[in-house]
C-alpha positions in Angstrom: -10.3 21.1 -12.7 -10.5 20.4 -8.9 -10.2 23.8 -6.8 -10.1 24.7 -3.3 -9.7 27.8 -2.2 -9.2 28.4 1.9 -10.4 31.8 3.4 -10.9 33.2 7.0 -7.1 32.8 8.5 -6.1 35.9 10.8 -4.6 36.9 13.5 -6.3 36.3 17.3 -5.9 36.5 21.1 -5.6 33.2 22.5 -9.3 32.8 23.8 -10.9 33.9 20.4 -12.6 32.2 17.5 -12.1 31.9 13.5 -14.3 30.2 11.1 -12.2 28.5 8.4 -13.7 28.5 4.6 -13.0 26.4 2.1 -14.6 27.0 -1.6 -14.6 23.6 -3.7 -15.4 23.4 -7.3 -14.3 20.8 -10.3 -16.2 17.5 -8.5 -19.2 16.3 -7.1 -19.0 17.7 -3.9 -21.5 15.6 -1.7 -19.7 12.8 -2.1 -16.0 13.3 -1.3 -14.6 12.8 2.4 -13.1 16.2 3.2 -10.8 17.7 6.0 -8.3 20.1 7.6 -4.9 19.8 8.0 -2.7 22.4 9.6 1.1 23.0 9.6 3.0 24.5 12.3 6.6 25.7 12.3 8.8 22.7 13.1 5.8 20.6 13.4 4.7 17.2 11.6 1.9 18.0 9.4 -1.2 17.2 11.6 -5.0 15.7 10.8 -7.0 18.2 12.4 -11.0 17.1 11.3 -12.0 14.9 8.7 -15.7 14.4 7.6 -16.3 11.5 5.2 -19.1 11.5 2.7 -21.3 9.9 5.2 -21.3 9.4 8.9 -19.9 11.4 11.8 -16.5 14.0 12.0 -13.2 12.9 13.4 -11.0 15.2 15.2 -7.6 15.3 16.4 -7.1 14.6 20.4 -5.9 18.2 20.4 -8.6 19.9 18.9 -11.6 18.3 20.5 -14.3 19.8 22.2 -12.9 23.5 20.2 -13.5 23.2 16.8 -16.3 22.0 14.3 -16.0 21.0 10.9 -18.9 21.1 8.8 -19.8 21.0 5.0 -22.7 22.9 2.8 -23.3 20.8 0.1 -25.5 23.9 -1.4 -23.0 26.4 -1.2 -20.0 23.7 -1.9 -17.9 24.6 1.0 -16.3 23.0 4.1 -16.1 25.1 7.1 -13.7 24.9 10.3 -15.1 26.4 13.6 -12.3 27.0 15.9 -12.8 28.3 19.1 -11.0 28.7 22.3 -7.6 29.4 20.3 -4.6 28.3 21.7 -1.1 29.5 20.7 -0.2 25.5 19.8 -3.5 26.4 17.3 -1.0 28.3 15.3 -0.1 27.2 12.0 -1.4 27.3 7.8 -4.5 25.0 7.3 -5.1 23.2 4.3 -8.8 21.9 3.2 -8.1 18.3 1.7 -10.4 16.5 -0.7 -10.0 12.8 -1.1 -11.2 11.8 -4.4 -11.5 8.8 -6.6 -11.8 7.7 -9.8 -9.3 5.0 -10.4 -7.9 5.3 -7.4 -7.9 8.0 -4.1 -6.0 11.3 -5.1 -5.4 14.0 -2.2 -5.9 17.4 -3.7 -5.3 20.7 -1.3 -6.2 24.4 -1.3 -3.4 27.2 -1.3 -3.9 27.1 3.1 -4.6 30.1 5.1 -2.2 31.1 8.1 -3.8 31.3 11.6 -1.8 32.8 14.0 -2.8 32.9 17.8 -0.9 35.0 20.2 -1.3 34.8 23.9 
């Protein structure tokens, strides 16, 4: 059974930092194009970083230059380094994992709520 499991949401100070966790278990981790996607009150549900199974991050327009995604394929997490915090940072971010066996299925984790106040 495919699980993710999102930690490390709070609340912080426009200016500050969170890291983003994301636990994966059920599939072969190294493999699997993974990402963040947040949702914000009255907002479209936004592509914040994407890392496929091999090559380089993508990042939303809005999010460049602040946050890092990264994976441990050891520990079988997906991390989300967010600094510089902006109220418009505010939302619930879900870790995707794309993965496929006949065909791509999306699965998502529970999301975690980040809440940045200025």
């Amino acid at each position: 059974e495919v699980q993710l499991l999102e930690s490390g949401g709070g609340l912080v100070q426009a200016g500050g930092s969170l890291r983003l966790s994301c636990a994966a278990s059920g599939f072969t981790f190294d493999d699997v194009p993974m990402g963040w996607v947040r949702v914000a009150p009255g907002k479209e549900r936004e592509g914040v970083a994407q890392i496929p199974s091999g090559g380089d991050p993508h990042y939303a327009d809005s999010v460049k230059g602040r946050f890092t995604i990264s994976k441990d394929n050891t520990r079988e997490s997906l991390y989300l380094d967010m600094n510089n915090l902006k109220p418009e940072d505010t939302g619930v971010y879900f870790c995707n994992a794309q993965i496929t066996i006949r065909s791509p299925v999306n699965y998502w984790g529970q999301g975690t709520q980040v809440t940045v106040y200025s």
